[in-house]
C-alpha positions in Angstrom: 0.0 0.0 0.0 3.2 2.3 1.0 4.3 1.9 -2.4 1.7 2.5 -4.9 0.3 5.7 -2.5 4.5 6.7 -3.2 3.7 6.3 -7.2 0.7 8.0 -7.1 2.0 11.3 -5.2 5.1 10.7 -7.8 3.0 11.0 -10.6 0.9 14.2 -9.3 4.2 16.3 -8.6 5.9 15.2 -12.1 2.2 15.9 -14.1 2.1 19.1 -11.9 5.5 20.0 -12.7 5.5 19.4 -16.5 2.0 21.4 -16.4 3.5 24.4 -14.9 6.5 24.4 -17.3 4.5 24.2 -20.6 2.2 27.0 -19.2 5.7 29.0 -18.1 6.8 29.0 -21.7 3.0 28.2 -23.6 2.8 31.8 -26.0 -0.1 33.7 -25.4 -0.8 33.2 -29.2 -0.1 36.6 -30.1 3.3 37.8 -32.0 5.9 39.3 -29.8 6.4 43.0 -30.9 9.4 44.9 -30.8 9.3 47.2 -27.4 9.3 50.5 -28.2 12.5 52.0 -28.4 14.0 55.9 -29.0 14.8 56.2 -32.2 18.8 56.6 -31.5 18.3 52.5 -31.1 18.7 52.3 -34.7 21.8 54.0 -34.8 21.2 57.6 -35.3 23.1 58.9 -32.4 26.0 61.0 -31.7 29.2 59.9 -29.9 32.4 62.1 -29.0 35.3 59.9 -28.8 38.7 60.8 -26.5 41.9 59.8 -27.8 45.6 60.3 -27.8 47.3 61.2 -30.7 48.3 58.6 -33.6 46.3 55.6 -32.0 45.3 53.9 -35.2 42.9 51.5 -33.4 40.9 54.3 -32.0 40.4 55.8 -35.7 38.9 52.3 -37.2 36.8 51.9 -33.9 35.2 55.7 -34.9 34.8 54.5 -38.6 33.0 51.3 -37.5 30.7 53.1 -35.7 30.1 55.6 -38.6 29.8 52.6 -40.7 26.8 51.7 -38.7 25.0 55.2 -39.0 26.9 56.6 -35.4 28.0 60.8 -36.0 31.3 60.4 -33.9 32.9 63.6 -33.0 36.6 63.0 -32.5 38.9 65.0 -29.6 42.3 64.9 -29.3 43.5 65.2 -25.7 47.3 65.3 -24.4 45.9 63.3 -20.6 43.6 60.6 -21.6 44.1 59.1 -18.2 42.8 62.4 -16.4 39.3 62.2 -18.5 39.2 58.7 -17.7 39.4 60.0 -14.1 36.9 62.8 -14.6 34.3 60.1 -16.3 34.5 57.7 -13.0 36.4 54.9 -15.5 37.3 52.6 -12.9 41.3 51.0 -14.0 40.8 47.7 -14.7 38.4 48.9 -17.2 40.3 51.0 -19.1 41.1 51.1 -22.8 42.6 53.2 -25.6 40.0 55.4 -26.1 36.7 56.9 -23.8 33.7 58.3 -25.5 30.5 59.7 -24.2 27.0 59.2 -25.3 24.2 60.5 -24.5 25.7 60.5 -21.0 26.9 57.3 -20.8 30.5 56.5 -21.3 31.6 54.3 -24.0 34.6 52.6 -22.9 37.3 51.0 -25.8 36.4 48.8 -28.6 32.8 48.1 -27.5 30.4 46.6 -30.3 28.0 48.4 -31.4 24.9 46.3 -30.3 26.0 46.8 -26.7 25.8 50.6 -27.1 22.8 51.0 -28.9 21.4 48.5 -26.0 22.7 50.5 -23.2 21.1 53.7 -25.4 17.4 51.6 -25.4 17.9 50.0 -22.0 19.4 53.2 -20.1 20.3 51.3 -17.0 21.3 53.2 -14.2 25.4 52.3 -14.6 28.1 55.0 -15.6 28.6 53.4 -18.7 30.2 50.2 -20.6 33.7 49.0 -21.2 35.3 46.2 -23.2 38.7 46.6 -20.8 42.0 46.5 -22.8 42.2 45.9 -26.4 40.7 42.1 -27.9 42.3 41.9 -31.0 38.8 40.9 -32.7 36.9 43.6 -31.3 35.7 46.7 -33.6 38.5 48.5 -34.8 41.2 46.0 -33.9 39.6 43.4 -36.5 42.4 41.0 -36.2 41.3 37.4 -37.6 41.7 35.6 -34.3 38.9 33.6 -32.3 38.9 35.2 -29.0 36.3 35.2 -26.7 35.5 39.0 -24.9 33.3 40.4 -22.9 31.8 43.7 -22.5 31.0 45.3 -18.5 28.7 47.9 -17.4 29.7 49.7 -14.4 28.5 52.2 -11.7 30.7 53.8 -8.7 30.3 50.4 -6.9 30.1 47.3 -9.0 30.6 46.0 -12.5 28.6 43.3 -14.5 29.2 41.7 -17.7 27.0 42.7 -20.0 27.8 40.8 -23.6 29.9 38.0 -24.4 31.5 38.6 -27.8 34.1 35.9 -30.1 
């Protein structure tokens, strides 16, 4: 008797549990629709760019963006490090170049899908980073398989935000 009531409570909690995971994940029978997003989300935003003199990298990174409909304004500056400082970019973040848009800062060679989904998403984080210099990011565009990742960050903590190879 101990055993079949065993199978029977079995079977409820596995037919219970398969119910509530095909109703979790049953669609409501209507298309999902795009959420509405400002219109900058399709690339028609502005970006001004910090950078040292002759750092090639930095140049392709500003022409991939423009490639994918970005107005980058371009600033020389002789202390990069001291507008890293004055941005809140936190060391072991840091990159080649800092940009600003639309109030976030745009840290290194970060893809341009993270940007125009920290643009749409508008977390509250100082900005993103891709930290150092993966040679297959934009503007690097060496032919290597590499895995990197992209961070958002505030004053207190960082999070991965995209995983990019």
């Amino acid at each position: 008797m101990k055993n079949k009531l065993f199978y029977i409570i079995t079977a409820l909690i596995l037919l219970a549990s398969v119910t509530f995971w095909i109703y979790m994940f049953q669609s409501s029978g209507s298309e999902l629709s795009e959420p509405d997003t400002p219109d900058y989300f399709d690339g028609s935003f502005e970006l001004t760019m910090y950078h040292a003199e002759g750092c090639g990298c930095c140049v392709e990174w500003a022409k991939y963006l423009e490639n994918n409909g970005v107005q980058v304004k371009s600033e020389m500056v002789a202390d990069l490090h001291e507008v890293k400082r004055e941005k809140g970019v936190p060391g072991q973040l840091s990159s080649c170049h800092t940009a600003v848009a639309d109030g976030y800062i745009i840290e290194g060679h970060v893809p341009i899908e993270d940007i125009r989904r920290l643009l749409a998403e508008r977390p509250a984080v100082i900005g993103v980073s891709v930290p150092g210099m993966p040679p297959n990011s934009p503007g690097m565009d060496q032919p290597v398989e590499n895995t990197y990742q992209s961070v958002i960050f505030d004053e207190e903590s960082m999070y991965i935000y995209n995983t990019h190879n």
